[in-house]
Phi, psi and omega in degrees: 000116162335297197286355148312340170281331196265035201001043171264147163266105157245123181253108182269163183255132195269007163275328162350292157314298166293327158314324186247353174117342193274142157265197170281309174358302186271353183277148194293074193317009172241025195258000205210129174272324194195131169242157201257126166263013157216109131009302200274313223261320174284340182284280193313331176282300180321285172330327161303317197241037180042058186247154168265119175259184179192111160317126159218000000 
């Protein structure tokens, strides 16, 4: 994956996930740097520790 070369980090959210039918399983193992099991809660803590995100 191309974007590993850029230094963006992706983090999937695993209730998202499970919202939708996916596990870790199905996910591409070079496709996802970390997965969260609440999303929101790893963003607002990342924000706390002044980092920039970007929402898709």
């Amino acid at each position: 994956m191309e974007g590993k070369n850029t230094g963006i980090k992706i983090i999937a959210c695993e209730t998202a996930m499970s919202n939708v039918g996916l596990t870790r399983e199905k996910i591409p193992e070079n496709l996802v740097d970390e997965f969260a099991p609440i999303g929101g809660i790893y963003v607002l803590n990342k924000i706390k520790e002044d980092y920039e995100t970007f929402w898709i």
